[in-house]
N, C-alpha and C positions, 0 to 999 in steps of 0.2 A: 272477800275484801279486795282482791285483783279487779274483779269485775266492777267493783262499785268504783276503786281508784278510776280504775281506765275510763266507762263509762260517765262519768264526773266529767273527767279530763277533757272525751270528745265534746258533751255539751256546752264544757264551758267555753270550749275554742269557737263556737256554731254560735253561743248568744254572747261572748265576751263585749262585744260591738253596741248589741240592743240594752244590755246592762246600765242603766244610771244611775243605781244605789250607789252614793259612798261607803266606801270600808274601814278601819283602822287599818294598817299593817302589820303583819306579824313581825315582831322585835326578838332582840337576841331575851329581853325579861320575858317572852312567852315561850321560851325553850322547855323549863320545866315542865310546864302543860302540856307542850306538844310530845316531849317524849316521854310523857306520863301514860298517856291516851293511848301512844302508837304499842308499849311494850304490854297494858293492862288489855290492850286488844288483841294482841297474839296469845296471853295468857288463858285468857274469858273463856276465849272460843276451846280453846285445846280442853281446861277442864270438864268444859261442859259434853263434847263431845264423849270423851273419858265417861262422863257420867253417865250418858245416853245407854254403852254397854251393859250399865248395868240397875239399868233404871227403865221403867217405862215410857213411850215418849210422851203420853199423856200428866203423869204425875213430872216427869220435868218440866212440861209446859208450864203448868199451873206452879210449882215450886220458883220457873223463872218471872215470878209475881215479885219475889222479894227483892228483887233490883229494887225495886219502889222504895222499900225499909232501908236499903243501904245507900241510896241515892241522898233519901232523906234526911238520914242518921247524919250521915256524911256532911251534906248542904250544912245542917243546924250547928253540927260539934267543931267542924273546921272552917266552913265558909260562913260561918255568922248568918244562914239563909232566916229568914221566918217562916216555924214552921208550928201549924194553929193547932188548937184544942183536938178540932174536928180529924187532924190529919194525926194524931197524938193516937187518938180510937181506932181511925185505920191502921196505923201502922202498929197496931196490937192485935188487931183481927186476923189480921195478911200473914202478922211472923204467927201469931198461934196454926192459921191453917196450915203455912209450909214445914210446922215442927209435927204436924198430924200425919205430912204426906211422907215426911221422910224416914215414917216406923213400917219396916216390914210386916212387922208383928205387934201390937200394940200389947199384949197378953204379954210377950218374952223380952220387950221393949229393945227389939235390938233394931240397930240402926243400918240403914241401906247405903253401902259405899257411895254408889251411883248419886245418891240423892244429896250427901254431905261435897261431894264434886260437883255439883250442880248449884247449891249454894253457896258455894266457892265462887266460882264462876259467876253470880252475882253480885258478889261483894266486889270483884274486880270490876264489872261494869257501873257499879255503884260508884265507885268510886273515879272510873272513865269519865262518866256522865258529869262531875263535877269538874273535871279539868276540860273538859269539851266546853263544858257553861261559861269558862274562864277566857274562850277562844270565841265567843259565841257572837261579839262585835266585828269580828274581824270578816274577810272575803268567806262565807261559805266556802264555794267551791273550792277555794284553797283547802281548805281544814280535811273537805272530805275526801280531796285526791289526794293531801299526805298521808291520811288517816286509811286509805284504802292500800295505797302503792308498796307503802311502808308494814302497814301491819302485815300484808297479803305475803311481801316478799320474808318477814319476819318467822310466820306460819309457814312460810315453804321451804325455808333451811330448816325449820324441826323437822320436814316431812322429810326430808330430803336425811338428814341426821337417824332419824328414825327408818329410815330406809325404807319409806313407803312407795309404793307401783303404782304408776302415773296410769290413768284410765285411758281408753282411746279419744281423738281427736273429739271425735262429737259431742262427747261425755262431758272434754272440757270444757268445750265451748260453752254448753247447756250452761255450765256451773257455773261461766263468767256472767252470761242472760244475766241467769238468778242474783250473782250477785252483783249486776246494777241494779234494779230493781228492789228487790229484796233489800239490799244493805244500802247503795248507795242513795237510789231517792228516799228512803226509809231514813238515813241520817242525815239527811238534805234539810229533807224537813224538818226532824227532832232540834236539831241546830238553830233553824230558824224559830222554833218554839220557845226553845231555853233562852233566847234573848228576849223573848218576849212577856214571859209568865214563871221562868226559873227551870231550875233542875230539877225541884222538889215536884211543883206539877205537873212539869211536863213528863215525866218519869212517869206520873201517877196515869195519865191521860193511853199511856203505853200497856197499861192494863188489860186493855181490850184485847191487845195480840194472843196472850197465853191461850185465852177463851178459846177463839180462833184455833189457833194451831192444837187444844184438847180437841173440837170437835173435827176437824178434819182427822186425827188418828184415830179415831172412831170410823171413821167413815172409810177412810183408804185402808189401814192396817188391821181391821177388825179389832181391837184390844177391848177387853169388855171389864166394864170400870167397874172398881171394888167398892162395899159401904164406907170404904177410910176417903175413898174419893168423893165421892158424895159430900158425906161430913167437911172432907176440906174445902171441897166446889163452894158449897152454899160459905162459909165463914168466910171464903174469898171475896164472893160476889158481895156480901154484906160489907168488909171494908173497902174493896174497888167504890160501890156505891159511895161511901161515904167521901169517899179520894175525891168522884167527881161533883160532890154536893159543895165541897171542899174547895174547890178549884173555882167556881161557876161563883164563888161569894169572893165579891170585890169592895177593898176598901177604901175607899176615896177621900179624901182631904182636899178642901177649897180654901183660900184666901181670897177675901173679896175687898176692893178699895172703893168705896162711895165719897165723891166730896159734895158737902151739902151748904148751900149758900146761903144766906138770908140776912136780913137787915132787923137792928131796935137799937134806941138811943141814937139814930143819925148817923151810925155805924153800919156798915157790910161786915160780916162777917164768913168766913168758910172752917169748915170743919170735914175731918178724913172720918170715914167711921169704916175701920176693920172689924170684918164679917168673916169668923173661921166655920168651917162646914164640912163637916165630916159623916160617913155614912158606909152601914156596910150594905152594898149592892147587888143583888142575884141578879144575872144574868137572865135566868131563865123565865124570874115570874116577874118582873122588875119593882119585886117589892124591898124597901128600904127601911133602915133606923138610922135615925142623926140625931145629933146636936146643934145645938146653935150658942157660937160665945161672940160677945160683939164687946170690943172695946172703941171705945171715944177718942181718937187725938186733938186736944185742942191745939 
């Protein structure tokens, strides 16, 4: 989070200039959000981390799917978001797969510490994710240099409290890289998304990462995946899909105003004819269904 604040920080100084988007300003009424954000992001991470010990990093990965359900859950019950039929099934697929990953044992049904800190740790981002979306008008760059500076220096009195041993110099450095990269253009752009499509999609579109970061511990840490993984990969991948079937279907509403002129009886006359037009629209095949209601003003 250091690295993404700082990094953030230099950019924004290097294109402050070439910038010509207007912004909102951040107000004293967007306090609650911002120190919602900053303390749910020192939380997140530390759970999660916690979890990793005792958890595979593969099944964490795919378990950090459920940010999705709590983003969403979240969006609908507190922020009034809409959130559809389609994304109703995903987010029944997603919480079934991560209740599959987080059984040891499915036989003794006993539950994996790691894995119940793991889904902690998304409920906190879930719930991040919504007070981020609430900021999500306002300067980017700002959001994610408080968002970095703050959480990073937040994280570093626990380390610090916890009495953790600081690595050597290069090690740091490495980890600040990463987290520009990693976290900062990575919430650069989440930011920019959530103002665009919401917290619920854009959360959903984030799907992709776990994939990701499953196959690379495969690849780097050799861990050889169990049939519960399997089991929960495929359920996952089934509502991820659905998330982006979900996503890609756009619903549009038109008003249209026509004045139409014409003359009888020695008379002109004009008339307004409102033309409402609504349609749900995929993106992908740009196939549609609509209505048409037309009312007459005389």
């Amino acid at each position: 989070y250091l690295g993404a604040g700082i990094g953030i920080g230099i950019v924004f100084l290097i294109t402050k200039n070439k910038d010509k988007e207007i912004y909102e300003k951040i107000t004293k009424k967007d306090l609650p959000n911002v120190l919602g954000m900053i303390v749910l992001d020192i939380a997140a991470p530390i759970l999660f981390m916690f979890g990793l010990l005792d958890s595979a990093s593969s099944n964490a990965s795919l378990l950090n799917n459920f940010e999705i359900v709590c983003t969403s859950l979240i969006a609908l019950l507190v922020f009034k978001e809409a959130v559809s039929k389609r994304m109703w099934l995903a987010i029944a697929l997603i919480t079934s797969s991560s209740f599959v990953l987080s059984f040891e044992d499915i036989s003794a049904f006993k539950f994996s510490w790691g894995a119940i800190l793991v889904l902690l740790a998304t409920f906190c981002w879930g719930l991040e994710n919504n007070c981020t979306k609430n900021l999500s008008s306002k300067n980017t760059y700002h959001i994610v240099f408080l968002k970095g500076i703050f959480s990073g220096l937040g994280s570093l009195i626990v380390a610090l409290c916890l009495r953790e041993q600081f690595a050597m110099f290069g090690y740091f450095a490495l980890a600040l890289l990463l987290g520009f990269v990693a976290y900062g253009l990575s919430i650069f752009f989440y930011i920019k998304a959530q103002g665009i499509i919401g917290a619920a999609k854009t959360s959903a579109y984030y799907a992709v990462a776990p994939f990701i970061g499953t196959f690379l511990s495969f690849v780097i840490f050799k861990e050889k995946p169990t049939w519960a993984y399997f089991l929960g990969l495929s359920i996952m991948i089934s509502g991820s899909i659905i998330v982006v079937v979900d996503t890609l279907a756009k619903k549009h509403t038109h008003i249209h105003k026509h004045l139409i002129t014409h003359t009888h009886d020695g008379s002109t006359h004009t008339h307004t004819i409102e033309h409402e037009h609504s349609h749900n629209h995929y993106l992908s095949d740009q196939k549609h269904q609509h209505h048409h209601k037309e009312l007459e003003v005389r």
